[in-house]
DSSP file (Angstrom, degrees, kcal/mol; ACC not computed):
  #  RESIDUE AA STRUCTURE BP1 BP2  ACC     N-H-->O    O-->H-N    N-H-->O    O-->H-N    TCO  KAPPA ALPHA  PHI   PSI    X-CA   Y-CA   Z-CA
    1    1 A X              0   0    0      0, 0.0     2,-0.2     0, 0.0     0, 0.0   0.000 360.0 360.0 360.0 131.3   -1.0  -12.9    3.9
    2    2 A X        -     0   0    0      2,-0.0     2,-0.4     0, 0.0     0, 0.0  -0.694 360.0-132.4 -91.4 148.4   -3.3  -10.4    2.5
    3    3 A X        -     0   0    0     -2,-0.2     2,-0.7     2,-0.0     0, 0.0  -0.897  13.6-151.4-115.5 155.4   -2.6   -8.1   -0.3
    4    4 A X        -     0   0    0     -2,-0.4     2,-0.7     2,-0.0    -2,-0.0  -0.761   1.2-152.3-115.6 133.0   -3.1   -4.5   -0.6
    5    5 A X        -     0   0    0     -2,-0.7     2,-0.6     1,-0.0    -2,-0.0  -0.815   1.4-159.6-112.1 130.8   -3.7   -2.2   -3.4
    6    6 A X        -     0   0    0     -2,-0.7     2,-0.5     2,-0.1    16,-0.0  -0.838  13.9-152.7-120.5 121.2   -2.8    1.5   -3.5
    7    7 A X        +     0   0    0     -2,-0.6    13,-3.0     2,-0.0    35,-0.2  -0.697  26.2 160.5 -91.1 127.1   -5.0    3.6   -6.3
    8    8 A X  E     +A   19   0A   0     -2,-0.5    37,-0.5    11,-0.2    11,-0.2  -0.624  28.4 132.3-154.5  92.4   -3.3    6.6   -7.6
    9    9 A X  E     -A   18   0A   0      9,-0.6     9,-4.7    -2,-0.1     3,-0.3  -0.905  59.3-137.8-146.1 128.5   -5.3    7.2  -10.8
   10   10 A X  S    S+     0   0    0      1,-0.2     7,-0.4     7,-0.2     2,-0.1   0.452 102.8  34.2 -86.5  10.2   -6.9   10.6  -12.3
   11   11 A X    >   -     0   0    0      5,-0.2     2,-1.0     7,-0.1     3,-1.0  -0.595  67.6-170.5-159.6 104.1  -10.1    8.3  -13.2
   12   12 A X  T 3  S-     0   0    0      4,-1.2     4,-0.2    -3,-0.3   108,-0.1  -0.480  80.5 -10.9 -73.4  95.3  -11.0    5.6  -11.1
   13   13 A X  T 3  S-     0   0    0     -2,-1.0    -1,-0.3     1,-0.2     3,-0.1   0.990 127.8 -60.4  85.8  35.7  -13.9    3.5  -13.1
   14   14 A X  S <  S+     0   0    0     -3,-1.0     2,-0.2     1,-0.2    -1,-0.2   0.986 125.9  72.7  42.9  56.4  -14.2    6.1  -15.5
   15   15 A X  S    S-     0   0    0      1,-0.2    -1,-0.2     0, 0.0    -2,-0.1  -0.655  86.7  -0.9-166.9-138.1  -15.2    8.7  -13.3
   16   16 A X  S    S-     0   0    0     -2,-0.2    -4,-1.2    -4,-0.2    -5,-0.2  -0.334  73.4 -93.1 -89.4 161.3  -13.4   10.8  -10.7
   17   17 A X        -     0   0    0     -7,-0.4     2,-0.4    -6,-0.2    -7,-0.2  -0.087  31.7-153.5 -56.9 146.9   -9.7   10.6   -9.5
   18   18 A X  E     -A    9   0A   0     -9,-4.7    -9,-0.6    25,-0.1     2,-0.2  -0.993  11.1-175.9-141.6 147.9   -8.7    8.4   -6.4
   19   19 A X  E     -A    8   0A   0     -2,-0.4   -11,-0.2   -11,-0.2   104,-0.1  -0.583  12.9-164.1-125.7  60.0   -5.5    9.3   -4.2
   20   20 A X        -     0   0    0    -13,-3.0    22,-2.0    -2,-0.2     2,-0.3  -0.259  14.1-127.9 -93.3 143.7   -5.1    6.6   -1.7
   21   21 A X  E     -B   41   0B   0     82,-0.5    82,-3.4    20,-0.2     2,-0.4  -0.650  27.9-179.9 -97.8 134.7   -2.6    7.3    1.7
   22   22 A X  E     -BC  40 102B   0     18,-2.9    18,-1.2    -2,-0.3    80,-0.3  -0.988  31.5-102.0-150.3 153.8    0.0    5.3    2.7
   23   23 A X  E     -B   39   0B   0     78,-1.5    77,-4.9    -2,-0.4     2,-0.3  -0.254  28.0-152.4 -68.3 139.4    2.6    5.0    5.2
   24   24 A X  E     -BC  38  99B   0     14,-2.2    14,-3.5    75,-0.2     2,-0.5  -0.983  15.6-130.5-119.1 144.8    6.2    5.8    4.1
   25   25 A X  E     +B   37   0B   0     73,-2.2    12,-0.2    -2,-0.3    11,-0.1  -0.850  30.9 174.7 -85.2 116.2    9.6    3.9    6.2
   26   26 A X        -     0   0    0     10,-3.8    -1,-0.2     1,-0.6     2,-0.2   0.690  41.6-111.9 -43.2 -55.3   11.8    7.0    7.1
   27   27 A X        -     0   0    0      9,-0.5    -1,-0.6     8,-0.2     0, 0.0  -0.479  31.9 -73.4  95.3-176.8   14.3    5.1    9.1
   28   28 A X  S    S+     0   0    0      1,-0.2     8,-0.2    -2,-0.2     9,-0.1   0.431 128.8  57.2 -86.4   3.3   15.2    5.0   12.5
   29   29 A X  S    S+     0   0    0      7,-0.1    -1,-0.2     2,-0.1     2,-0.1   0.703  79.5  99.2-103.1 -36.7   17.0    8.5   12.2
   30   30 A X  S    S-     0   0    0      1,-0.1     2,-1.3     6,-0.1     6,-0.6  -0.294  76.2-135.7 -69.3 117.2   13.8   10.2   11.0
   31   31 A X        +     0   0    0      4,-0.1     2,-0.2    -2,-0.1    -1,-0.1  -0.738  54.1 131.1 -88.5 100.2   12.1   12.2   14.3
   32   32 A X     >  -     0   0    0     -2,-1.3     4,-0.8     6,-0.0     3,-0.5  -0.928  66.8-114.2-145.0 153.8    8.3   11.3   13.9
   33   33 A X  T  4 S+     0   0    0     -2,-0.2     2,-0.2     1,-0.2    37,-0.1   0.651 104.6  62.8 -35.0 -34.3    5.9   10.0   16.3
   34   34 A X  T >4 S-     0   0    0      3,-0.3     3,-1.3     1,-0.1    -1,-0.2  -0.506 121.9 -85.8-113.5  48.4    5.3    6.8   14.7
   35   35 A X  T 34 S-     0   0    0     -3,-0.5    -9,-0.2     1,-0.3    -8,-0.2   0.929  99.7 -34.3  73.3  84.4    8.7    5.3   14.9
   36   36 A X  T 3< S+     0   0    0     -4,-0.8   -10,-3.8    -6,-0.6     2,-0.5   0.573 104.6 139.0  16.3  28.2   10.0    6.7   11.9
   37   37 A X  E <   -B   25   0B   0     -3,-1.3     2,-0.4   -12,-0.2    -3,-0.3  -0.722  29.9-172.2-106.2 131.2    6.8    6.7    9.9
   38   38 A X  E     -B   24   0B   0    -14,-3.5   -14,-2.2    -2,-0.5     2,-0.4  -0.703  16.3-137.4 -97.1 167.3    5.7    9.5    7.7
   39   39 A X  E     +B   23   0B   0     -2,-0.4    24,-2.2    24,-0.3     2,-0.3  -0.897  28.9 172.5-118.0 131.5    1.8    9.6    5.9
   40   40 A X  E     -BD  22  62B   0    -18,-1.2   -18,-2.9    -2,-0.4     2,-0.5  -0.989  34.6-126.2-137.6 154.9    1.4   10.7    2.3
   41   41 A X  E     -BD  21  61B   0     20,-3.5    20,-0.9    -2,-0.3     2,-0.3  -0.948  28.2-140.1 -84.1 117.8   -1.1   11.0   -0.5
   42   42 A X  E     - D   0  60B   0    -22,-2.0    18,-0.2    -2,-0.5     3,-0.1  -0.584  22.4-178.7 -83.7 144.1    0.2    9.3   -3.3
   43   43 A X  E     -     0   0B   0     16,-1.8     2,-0.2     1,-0.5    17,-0.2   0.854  66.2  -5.3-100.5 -23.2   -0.8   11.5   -6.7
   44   44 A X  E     - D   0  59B   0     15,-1.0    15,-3.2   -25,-0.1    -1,-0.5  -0.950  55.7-135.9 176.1 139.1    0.8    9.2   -9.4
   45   45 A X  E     + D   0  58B   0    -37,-0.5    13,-0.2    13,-0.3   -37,-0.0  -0.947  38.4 150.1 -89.7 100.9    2.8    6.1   -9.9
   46   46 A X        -     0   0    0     11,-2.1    10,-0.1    -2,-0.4    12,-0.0   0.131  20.6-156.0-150.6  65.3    5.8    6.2  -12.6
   47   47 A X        -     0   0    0      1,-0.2     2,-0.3     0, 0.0     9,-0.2   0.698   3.9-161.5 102.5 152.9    9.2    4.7  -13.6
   48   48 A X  E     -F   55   0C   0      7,-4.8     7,-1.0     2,-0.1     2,-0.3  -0.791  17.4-132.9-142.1-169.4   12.2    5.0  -15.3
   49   49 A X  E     +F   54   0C   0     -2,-0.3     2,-0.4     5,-0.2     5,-0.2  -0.910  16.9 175.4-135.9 127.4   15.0    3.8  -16.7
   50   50 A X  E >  S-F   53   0C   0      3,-2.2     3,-1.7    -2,-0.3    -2,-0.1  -0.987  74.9 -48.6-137.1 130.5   18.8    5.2  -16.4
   51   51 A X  T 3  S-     0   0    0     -2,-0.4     2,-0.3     1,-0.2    -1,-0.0  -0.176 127.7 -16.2  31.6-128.8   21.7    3.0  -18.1
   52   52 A X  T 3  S+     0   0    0     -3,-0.1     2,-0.4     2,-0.0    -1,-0.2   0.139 115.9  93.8 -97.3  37.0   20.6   -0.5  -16.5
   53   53 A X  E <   -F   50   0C   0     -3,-1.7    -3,-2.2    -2,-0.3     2,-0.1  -0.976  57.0-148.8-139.6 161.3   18.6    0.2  -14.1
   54   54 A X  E     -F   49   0C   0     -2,-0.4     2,-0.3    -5,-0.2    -5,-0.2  -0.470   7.7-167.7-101.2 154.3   15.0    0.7  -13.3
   55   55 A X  E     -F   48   0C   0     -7,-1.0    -7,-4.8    -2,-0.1     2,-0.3  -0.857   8.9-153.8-157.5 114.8   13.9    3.0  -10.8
   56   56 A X        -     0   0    0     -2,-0.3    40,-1.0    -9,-0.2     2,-0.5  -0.722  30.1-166.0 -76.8 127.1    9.8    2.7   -9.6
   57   57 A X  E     - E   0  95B   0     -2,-0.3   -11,-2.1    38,-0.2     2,-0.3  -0.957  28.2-150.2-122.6 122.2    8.7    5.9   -8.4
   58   58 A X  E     -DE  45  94B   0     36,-2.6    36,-1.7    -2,-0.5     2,-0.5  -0.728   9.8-160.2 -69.2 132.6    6.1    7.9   -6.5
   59   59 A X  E     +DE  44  93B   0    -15,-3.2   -16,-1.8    -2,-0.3   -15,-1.0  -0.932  38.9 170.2-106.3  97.3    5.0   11.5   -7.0
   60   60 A X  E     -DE  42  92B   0     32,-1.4    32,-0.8    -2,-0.5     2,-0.5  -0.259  37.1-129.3-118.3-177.4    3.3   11.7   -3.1
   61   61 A X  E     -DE  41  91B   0    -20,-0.9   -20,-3.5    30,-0.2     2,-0.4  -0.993  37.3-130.8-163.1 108.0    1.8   15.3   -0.9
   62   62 A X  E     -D   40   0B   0     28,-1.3    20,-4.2    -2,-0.5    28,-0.3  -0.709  15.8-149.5 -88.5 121.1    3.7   15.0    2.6
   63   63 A X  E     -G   81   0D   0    -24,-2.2     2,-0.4    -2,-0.4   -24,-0.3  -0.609  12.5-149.8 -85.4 160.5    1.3   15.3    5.9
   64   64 A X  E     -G   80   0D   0     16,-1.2    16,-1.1    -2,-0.3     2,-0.7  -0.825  25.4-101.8-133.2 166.6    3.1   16.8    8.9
   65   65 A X  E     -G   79   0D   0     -2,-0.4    14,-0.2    14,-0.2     3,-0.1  -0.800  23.7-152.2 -97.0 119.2    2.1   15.8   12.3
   66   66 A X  S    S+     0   0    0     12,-1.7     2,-0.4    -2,-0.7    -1,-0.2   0.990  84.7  11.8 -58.1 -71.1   -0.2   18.4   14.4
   67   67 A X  S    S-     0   0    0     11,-0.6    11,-0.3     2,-0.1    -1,-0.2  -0.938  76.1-127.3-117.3 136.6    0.9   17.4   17.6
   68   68 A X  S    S+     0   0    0     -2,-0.4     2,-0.3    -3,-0.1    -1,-0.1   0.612  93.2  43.7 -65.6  -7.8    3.8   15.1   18.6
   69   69 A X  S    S-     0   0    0      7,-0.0     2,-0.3     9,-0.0     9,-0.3  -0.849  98.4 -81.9-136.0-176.6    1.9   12.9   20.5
   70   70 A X        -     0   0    0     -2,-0.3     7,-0.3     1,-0.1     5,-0.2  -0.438  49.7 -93.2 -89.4 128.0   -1.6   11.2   20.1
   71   71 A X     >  -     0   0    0      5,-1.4     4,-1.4    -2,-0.3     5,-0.4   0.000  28.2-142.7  -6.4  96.6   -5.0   12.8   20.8
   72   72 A X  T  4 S+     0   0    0      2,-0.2    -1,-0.1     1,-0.2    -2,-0.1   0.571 100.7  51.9 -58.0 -10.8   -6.2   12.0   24.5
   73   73 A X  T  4 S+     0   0    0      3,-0.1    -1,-0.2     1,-0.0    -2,-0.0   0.879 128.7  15.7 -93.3 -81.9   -9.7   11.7   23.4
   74   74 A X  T  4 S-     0   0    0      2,-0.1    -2,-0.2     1,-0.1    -3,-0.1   0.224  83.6-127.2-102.6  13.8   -9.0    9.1   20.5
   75   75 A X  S  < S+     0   0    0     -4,-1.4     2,-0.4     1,-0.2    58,-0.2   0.730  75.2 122.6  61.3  42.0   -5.4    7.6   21.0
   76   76 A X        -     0   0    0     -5,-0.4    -5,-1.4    56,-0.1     2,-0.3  -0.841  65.9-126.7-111.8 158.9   -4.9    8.8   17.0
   77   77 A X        -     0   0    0     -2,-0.4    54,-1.3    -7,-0.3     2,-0.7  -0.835  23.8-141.3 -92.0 156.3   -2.3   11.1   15.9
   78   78 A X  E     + H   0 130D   0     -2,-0.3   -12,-1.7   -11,-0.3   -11,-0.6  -0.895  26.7 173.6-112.0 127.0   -3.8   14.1   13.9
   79   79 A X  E     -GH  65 129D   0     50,-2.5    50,-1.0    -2,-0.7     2,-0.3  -0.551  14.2-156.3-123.9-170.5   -1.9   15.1   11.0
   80   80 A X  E     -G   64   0D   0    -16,-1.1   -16,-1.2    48,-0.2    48,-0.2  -0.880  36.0 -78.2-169.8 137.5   -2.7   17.6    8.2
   81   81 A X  E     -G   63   0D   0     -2,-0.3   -18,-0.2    46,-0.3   -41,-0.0  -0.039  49.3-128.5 -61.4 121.3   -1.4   18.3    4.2
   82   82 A X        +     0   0    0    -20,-4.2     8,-0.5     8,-0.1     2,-0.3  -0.213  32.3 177.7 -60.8 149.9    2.2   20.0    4.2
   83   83 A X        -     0   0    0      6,-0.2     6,-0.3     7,-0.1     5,-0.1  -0.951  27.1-109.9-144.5 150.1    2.3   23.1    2.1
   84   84 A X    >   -     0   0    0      4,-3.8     3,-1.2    -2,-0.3     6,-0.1  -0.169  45.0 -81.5 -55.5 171.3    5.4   25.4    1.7
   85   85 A X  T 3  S+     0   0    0      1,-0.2    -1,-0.1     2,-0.1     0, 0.0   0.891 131.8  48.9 -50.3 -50.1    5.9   29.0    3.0
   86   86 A X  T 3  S-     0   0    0      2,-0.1    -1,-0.2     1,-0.1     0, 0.0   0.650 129.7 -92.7 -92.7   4.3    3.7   30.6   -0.2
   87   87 A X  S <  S+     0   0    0     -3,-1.2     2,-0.3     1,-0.4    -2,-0.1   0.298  79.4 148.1 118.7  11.9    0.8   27.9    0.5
   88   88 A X        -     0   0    0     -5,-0.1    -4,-3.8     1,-0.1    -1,-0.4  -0.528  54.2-105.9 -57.2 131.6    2.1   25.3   -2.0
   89   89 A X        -     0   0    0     -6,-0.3     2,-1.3    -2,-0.3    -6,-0.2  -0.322  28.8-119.4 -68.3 154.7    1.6   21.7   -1.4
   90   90 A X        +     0   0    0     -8,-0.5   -28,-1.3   -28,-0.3     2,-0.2  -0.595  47.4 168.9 -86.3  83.9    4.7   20.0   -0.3
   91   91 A X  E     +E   61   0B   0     -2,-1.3     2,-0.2   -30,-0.2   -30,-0.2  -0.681   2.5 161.0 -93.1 142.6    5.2   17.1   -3.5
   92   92 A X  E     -E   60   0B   0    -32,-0.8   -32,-1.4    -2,-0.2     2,-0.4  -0.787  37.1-116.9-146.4-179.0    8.2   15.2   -3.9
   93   93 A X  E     -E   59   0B   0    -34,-0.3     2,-0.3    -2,-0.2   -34,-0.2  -0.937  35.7-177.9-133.0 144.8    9.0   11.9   -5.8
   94   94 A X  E     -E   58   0B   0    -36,-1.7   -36,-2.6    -2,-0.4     2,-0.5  -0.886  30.8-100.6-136.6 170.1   10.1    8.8   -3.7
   95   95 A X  E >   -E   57   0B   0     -2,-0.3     3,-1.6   -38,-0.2     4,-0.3  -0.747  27.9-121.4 -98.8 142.9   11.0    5.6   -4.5
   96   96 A X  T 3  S+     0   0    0    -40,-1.0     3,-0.2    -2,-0.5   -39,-0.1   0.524 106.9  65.0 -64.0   3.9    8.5    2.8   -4.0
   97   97 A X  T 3  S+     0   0    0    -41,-0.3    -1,-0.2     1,-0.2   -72,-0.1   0.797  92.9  65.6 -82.1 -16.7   10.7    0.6   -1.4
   98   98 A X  S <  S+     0   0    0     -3,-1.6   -73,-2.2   -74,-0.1    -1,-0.2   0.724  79.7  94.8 -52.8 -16.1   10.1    3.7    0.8
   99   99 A X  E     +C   24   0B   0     -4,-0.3   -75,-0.2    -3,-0.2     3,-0.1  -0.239  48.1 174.4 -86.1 134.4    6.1    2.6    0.7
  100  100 A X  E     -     0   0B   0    -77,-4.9     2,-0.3     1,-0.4    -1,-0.1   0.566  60.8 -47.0-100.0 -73.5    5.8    0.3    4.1
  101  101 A X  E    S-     0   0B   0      1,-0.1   -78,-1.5    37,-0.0    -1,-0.4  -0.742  71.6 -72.3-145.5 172.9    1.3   -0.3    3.8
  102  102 A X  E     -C   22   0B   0    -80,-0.3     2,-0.3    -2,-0.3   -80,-0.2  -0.162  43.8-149.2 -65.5 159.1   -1.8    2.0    3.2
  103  103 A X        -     0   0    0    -82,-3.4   -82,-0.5   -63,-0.1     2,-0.3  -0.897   5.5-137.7-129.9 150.4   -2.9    4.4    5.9
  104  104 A X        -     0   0    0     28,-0.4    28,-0.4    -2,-0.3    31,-0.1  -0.750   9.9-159.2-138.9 130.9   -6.3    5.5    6.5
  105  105 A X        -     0   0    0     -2,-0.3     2,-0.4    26,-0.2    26,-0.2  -0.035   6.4-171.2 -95.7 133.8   -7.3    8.8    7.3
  106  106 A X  E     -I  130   0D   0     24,-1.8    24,-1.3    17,-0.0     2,-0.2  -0.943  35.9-115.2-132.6 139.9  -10.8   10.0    9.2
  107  107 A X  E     -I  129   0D   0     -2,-0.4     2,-0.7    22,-0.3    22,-0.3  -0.632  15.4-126.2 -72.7 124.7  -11.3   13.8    9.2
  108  108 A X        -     0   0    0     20,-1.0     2,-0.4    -2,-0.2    19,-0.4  -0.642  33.8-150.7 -64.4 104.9  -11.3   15.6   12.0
  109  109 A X        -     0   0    0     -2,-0.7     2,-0.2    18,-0.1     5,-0.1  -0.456  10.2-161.5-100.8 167.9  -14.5   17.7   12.3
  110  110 A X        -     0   0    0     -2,-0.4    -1,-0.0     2,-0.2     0, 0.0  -0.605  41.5 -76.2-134.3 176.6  -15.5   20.7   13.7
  111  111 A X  S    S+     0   0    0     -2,-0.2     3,-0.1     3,-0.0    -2,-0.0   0.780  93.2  90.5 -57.6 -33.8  -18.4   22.5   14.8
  112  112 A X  S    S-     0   0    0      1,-0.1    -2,-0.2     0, 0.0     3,-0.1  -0.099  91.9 -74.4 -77.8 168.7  -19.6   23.6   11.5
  113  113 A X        -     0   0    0      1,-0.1     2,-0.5     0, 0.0    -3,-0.2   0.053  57.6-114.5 -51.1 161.5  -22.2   21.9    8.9
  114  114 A X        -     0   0    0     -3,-0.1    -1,-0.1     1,-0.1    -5,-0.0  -0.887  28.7-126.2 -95.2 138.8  -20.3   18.9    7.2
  115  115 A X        -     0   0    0     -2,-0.5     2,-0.5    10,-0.1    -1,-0.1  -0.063  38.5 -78.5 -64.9-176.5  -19.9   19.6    3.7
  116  116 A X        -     0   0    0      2,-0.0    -1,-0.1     0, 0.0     2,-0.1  -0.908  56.7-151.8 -64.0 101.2  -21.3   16.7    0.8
  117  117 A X        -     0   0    0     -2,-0.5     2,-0.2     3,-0.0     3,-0.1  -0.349  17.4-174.8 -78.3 154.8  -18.4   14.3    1.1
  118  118 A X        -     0   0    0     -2,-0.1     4,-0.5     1,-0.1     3,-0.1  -0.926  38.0-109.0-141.1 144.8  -17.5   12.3   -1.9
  119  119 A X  S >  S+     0   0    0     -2,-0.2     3,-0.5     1,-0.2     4,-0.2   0.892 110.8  53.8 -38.6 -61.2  -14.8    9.3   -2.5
  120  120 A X  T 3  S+     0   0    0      1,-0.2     3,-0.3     2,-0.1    -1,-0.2   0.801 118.1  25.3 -59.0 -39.4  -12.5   11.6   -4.7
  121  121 A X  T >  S+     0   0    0      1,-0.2     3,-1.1    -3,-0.1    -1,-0.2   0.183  83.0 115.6-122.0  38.7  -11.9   14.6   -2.8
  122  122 A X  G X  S+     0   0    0     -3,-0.5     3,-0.5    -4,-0.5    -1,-0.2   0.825  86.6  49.2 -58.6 -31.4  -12.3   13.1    1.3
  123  123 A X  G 3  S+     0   0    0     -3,-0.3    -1,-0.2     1,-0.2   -42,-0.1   0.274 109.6  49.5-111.0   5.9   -8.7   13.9    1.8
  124  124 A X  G <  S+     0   0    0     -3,-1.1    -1,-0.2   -43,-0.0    -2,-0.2   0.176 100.7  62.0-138.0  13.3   -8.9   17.4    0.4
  125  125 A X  S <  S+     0   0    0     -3,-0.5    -2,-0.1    -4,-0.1   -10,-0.1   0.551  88.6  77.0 -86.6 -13.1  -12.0   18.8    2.4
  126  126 A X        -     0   0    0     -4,-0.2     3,-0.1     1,-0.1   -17,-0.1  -0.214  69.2-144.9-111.6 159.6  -10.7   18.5    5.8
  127  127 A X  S    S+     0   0    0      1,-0.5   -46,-0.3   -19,-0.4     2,-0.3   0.723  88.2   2.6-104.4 -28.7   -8.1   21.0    7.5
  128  128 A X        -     0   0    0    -20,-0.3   -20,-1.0   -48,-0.2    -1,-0.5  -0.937  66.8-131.0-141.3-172.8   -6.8   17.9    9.2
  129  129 A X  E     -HI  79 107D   0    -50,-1.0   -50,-2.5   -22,-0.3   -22,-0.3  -0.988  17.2-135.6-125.0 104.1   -6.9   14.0    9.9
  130  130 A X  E     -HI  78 106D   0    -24,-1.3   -24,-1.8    -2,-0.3     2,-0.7  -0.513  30.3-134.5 -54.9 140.3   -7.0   11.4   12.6
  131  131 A X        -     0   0    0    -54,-1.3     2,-0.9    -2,-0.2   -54,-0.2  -0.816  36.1-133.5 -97.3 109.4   -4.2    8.7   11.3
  132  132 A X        +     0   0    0     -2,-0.7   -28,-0.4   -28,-0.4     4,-0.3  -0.677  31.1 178.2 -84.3 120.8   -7.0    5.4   12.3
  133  133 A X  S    S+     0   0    0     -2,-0.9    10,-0.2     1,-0.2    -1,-0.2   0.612  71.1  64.5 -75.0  -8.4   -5.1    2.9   14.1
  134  134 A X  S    S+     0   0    0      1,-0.2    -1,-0.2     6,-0.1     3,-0.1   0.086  73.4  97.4-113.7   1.6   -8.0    0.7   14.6
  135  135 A X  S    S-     0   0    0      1,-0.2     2,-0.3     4,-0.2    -1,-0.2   0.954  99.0 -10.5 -60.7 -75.1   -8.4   -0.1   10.9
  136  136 A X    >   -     0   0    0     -4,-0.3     3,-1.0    -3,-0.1     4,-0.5  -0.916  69.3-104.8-141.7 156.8   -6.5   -3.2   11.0
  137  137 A X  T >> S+     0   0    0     -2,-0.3     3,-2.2     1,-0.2     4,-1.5   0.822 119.0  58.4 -36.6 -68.5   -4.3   -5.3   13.4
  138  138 A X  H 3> S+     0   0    0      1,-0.3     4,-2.3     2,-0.2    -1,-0.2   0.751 115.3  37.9 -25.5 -55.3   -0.9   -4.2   11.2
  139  139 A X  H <4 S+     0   0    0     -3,-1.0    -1,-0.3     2,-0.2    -4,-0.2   0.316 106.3  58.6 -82.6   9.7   -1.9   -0.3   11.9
  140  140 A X  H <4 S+     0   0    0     -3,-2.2     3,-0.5    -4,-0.5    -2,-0.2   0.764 113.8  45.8-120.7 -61.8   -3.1   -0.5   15.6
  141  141 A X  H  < S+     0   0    0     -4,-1.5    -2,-0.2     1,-0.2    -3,-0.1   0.912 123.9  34.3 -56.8 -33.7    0.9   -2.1   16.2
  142  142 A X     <        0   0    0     -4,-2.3    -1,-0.2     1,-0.2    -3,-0.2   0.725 360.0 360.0-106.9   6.2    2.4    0.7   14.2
  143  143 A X              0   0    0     -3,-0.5    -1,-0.2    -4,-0.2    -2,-0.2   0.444 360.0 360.0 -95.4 360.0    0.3    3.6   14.8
């Protein structure tokens, strides 16, 4: 078994913020492509406590699915950062049994110059994202 770590920290190393994506378990009720899996950016990691019990939390930035089915060119699905109706992102708090593994995200590019990419804000330069299944065995079955 391998383990995975997911960074949601506003300084990584002493330096810039990192905001790692990971797959969230919907259920089987939930209509997405990917079997009732949704992709988020997690912003922040925090907990609480009410009478005796603990509750681990997530503050996450919900991707929506471009198209319902996968990219004929690249077998990915292409997703893109939810916003509301007045061009807020869509953030919500979940609970951390919802988190099923990390996701990773390749930017879809377009004709124009590629900006400078950097670690911290790769997921916030793009207008959308290939979902990579071919990162590792685990994500090539569920993607």
């Amino acid at each position: 078994m391998c383990c995975e770590h997911i960074q949601a920290t506003p300084s990584w190393r002493v330096g810039k913020p990192r905001h790692d994506c990971i797959f969230i378990n919907m259920g089987v009720d939930f209509d997405s492509p990917m079997n009732g899996l949704a992709v988020v950016q997690v912003l922040c990691f925090f907990s609480f406590n009410y009478w005796i019990s603990y509750y681990p939390c997530a503050i996450v930035h919900w991707y929506s699915y471009v198209h319902e089915e996968c990219d004929p060119d690249t077998g990915m699905y292409v997703i893109m950062l939810m916003t509301t109706d007045d061009d807020i992102p869509d953030v919500s708090i979940i609970h951390v049994d919802c988190i099923f593994c990390t996701a990773h995200l390749i930017p879809v590019y377009s004709l124009d110059c590629i900006p400078k990419i950097s670690p911290h804000n790769s997921y916030n330069m793009f207008n959308s994202y290939y979902v990579n299944r071919y990162v590792d065995h685990h994500t090539f079955e569920i993607a």
